[in-house]
Legacy VTK file of the C-alpha trace (Angstrom):
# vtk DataFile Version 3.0
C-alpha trace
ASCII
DATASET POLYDATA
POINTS 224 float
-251.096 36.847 -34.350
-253.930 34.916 -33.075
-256.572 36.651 -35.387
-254.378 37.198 -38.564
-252.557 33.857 -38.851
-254.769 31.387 -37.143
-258.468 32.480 -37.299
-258.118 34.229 -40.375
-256.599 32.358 -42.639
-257.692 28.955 -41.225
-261.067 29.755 -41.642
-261.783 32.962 -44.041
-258.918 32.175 -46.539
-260.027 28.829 -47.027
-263.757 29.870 -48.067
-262.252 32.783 -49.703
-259.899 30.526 -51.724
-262.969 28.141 -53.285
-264.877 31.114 -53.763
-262.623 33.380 -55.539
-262.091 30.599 -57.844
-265.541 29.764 -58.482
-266.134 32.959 -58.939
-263.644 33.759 -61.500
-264.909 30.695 -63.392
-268.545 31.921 -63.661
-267.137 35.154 -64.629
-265.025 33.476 -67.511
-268.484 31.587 -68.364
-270.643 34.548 -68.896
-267.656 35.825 -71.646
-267.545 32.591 -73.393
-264.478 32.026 -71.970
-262.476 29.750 -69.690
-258.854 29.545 -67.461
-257.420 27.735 -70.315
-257.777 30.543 -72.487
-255.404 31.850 -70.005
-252.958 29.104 -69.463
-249.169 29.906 -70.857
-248.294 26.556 -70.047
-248.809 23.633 -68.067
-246.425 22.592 -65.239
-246.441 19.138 -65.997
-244.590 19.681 -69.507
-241.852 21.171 -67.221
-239.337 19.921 -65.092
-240.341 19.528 -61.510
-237.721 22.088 -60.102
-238.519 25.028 -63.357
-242.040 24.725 -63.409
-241.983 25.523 -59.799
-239.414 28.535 -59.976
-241.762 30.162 -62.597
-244.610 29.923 -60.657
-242.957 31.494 -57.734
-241.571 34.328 -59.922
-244.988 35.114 -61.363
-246.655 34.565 -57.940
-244.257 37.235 -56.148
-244.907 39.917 -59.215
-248.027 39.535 -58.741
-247.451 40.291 -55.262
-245.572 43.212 -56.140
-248.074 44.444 -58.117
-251.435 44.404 -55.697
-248.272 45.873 -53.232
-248.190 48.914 -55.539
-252.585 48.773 -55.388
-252.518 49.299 -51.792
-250.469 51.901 -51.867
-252.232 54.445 -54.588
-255.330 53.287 -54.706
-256.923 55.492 -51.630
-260.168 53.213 -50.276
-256.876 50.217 -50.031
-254.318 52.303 -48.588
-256.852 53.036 -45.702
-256.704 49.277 -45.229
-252.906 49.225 -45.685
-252.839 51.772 -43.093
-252.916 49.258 -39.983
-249.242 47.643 -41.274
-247.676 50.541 -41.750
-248.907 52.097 -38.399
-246.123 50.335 -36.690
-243.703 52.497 -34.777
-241.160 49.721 -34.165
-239.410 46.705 -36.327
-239.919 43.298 -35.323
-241.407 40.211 -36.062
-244.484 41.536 -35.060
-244.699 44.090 -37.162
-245.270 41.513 -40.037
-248.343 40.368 -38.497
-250.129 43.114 -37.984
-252.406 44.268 -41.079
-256.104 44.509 -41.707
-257.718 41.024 -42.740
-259.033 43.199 -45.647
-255.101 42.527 -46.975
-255.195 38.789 -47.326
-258.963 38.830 -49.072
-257.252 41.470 -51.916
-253.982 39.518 -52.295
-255.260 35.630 -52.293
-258.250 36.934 -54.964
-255.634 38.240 -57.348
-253.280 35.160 -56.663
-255.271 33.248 -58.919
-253.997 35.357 -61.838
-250.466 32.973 -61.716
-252.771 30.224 -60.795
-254.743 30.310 -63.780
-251.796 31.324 -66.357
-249.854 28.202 -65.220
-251.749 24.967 -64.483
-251.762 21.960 -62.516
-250.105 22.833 -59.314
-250.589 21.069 -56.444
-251.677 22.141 -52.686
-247.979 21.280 -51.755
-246.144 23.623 -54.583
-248.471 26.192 -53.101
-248.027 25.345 -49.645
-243.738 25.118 -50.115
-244.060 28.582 -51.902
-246.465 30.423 -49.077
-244.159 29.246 -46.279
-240.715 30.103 -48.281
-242.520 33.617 -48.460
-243.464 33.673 -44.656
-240.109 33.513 -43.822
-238.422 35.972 -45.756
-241.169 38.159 -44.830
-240.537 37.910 -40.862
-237.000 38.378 -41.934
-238.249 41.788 -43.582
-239.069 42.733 -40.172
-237.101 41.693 -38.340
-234.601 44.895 -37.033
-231.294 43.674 -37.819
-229.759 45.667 -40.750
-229.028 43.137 -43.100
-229.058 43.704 -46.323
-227.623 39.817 -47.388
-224.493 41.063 -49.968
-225.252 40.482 -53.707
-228.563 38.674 -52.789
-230.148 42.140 -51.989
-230.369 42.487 -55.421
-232.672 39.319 -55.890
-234.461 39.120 -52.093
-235.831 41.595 -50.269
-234.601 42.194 -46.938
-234.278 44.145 -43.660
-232.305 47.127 -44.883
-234.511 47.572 -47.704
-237.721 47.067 -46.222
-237.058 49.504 -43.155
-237.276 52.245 -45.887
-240.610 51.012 -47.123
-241.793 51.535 -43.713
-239.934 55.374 -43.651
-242.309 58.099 -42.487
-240.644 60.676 -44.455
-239.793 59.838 -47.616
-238.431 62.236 -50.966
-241.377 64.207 -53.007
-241.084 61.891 -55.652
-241.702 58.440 -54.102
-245.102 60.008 -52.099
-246.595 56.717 -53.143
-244.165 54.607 -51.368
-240.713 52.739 -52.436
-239.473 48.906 -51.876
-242.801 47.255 -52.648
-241.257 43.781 -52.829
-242.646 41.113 -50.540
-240.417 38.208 -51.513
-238.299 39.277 -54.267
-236.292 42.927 -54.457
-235.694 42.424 -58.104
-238.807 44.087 -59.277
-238.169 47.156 -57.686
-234.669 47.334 -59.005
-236.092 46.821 -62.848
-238.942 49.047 -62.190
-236.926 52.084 -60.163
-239.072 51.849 -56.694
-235.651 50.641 -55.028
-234.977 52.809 -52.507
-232.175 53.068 -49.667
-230.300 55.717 -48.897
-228.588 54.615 -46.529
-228.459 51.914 -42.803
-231.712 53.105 -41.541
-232.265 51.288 -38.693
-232.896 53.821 -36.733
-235.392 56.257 -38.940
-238.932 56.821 -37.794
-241.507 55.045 -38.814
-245.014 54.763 -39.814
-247.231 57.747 -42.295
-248.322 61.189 -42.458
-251.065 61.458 -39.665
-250.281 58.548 -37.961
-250.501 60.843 -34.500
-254.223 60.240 -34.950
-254.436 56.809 -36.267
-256.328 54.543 -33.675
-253.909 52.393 -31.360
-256.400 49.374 -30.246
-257.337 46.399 -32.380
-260.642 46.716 -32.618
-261.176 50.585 -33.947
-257.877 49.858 -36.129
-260.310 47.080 -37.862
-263.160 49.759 -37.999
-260.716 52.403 -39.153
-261.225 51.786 -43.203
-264.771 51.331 -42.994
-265.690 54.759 -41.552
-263.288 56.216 -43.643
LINES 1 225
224 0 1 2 3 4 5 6 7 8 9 10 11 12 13 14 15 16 17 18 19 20 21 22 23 24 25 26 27 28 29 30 31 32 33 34 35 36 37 38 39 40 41 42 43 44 45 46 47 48 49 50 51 52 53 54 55 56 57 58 59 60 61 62 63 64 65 66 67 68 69 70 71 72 73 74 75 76 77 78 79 80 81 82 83 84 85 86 87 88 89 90 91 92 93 94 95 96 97 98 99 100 101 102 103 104 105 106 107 108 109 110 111 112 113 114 115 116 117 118 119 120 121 122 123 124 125 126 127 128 129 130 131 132 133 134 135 136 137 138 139 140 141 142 143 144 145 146 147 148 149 150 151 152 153 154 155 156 157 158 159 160 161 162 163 164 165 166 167 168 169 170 171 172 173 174 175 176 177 178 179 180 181 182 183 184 185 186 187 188 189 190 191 192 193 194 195 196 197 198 199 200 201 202 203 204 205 206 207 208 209 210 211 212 213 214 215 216 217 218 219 220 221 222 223
């Protein structure tokens, strides 16, 4: 907790943040290019309350999407590794991931960023914290799975599964990738849950041997 959401994203996130964009915009430079070659639209030509929504729906698919990365893509899953090495929902399980995580999803954030423009720091800021929530909710271990709403928000039953150490052949790559939103995984068939499954085991294959202390969990992708 004290690394991950103070240190971390107090300090690193907000260099990473000016960075990532001034890095992007040299990039677009070199092509000839710029982010309003990119822009669909800009918020301001919207109402308040709609330009919003659509950024948070293209922020959270986004999130979906670099959810999926760090689960095929081998040198990320290693990162990836250190959230799903828990053994027991809670709140706690949420914070518990390798800072590599927050570097690879706040660089590709700027993909919704750049596509819609002129948000401000407190449409960001409302959106981040909305997501917070719903994600301690995720892991919390309570068995909800919120009626109809599963269907649009992810949730506890759901998201137990996603942490399921045995899974079917055919989801090897992992199932219920949504962070905010459950929605994607019902239009893109990674929904998953069989059934109440509070009480399944968790974690991945290997896990036995997975380091247990903070400090050689951090270390763990690098020697890898």
């Amino acid at each position: 907790m004290f690394f991950n959401f103070f240190l971390l994203n107090l300090i690193v996130l907000i260099a990473l943040s000016k960075t990532a964009a001034e890095f992007l915009n040299d990039i677009l430079s070199i092509l000839g290019l710029s982010l309003s070659n990119f822009q669909l639209f800009d918020s301001t030509d919207l109402p308040k309350w709609l330009g919003l929504l659509i950024f948070f729906f293209v922020y959270d698919f986004v999130q979906w999407n670099t959810h999926r990365l760090l689960h095929r893509v081998s040198w990320l899953w290693n990162f990836h590794k250190v959230h799903h090495s828990v053994k027991e929902m809670g709140f706690a399980a949420h914070l518990r991931y390798h800072w590599m995580e927050p570097v690879v999803y706040n660089s590709i954030k700027y993909i919704p960023l750049a596509i819609i423009a002129n948000y401000s720091p407190q449409d960001v800021a409302f959106i981040y914290f909305f997501t917070i929530i719903i994600g301690h909710l995720n892991h919390a271990n309570l068995g909800w799975d919120y009626g109809f709403l599963k269907y649009i928000f992810n949730n506890p039953k759901m998201h137990i599964w996603h942490h399921a150490k045995g899974l079917p052949e055919h989801v090897r790559y992992g199932v219920n990738f949504g962070l905010t939103l459950s929605l994607w995984d019902y239009l893109f068939k990674t929904d998953f849950v069989p059934y109440d499954g509070r009480d399944i085991e968790l974690g991945f294959e290997g896990d036995e041997a997975f380091p247990k202390d903070f400090v050689s969990q951090e270390l763990y992708p690098l020697k890898k």
